[in-house]
C-alpha positions in Angstrom: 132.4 232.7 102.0 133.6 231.8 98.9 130.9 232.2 95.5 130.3 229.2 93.5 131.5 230.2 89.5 130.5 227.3 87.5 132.7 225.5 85.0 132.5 228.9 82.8 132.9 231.5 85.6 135.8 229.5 86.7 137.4 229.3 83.4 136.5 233.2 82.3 138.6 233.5 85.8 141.4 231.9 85.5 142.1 233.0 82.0 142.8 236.6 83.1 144.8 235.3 86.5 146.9 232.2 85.0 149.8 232.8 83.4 151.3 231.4 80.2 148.2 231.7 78.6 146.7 229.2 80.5 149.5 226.6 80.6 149.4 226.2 84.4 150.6 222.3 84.4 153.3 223.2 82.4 154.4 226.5 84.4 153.6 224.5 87.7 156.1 221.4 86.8 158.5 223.9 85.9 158.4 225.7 89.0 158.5 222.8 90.7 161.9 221.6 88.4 163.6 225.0 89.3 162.9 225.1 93.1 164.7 221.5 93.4 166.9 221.4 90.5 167.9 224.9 89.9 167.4 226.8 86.7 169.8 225.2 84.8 168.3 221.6 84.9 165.2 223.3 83.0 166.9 224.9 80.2 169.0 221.8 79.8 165.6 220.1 78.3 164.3 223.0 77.1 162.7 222.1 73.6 162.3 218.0 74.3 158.9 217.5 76.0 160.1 213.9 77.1 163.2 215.4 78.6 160.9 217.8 80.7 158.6 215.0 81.8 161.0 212.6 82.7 163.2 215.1 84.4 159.9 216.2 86.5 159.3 212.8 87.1 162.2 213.2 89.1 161.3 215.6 91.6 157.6 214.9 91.6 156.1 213.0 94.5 159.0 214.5 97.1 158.5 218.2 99.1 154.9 218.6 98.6 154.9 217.9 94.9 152.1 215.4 93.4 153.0 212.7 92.0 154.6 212.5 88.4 153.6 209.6 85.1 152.3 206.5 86.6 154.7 203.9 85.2 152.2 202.7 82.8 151.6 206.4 81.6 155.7 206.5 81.8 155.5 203.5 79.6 153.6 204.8 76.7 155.9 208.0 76.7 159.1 206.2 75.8 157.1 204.2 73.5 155.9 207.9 72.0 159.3 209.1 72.2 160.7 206.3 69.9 158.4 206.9 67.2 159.7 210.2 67.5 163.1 209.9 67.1 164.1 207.0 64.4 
């Protein structure tokens, strides 16, 4: 039977199990990029956090992957992105 933690136990937990330092989304959409894209599509946006999001946007939601940006959330990225790059 599994032991209830608590939000700290839980945390002290998965900070010596997850890897990246913690960065499991990150390390979990990139996974998820490599096992339908291949390695290359990752490395081609490695360094542009839109390019990474978008590009998981791609395979999310297919496979057994959640979802990806809701289109509003998508929305306010590209808007982000633009005041980025002027």
């Amino acid at each position: 039977m599994p032991v209830a933690l608590g939000l700290s136990g839980a945390k002290a937990a998965l900070a010596s199990d997850v890897p990246d330092t913690g960065r499991i989304l990150g390390a979990f959409m990139a996974a998820a990029i490599v096992e339908r894209r291949g390695l290359g599509a990752l490395v081609a946006v490695v360094g542009d956090p839109f390019a990474f999001w978008r590009l998981y946007g791609e395979v999310a939601g297919s496979g057994g992957v959640p979802p990806g940006l809701s289109s509003l959330a998508s929305q306010a990225m590209s808007e982000l992105e633009k005041s980025y790059t002027r």
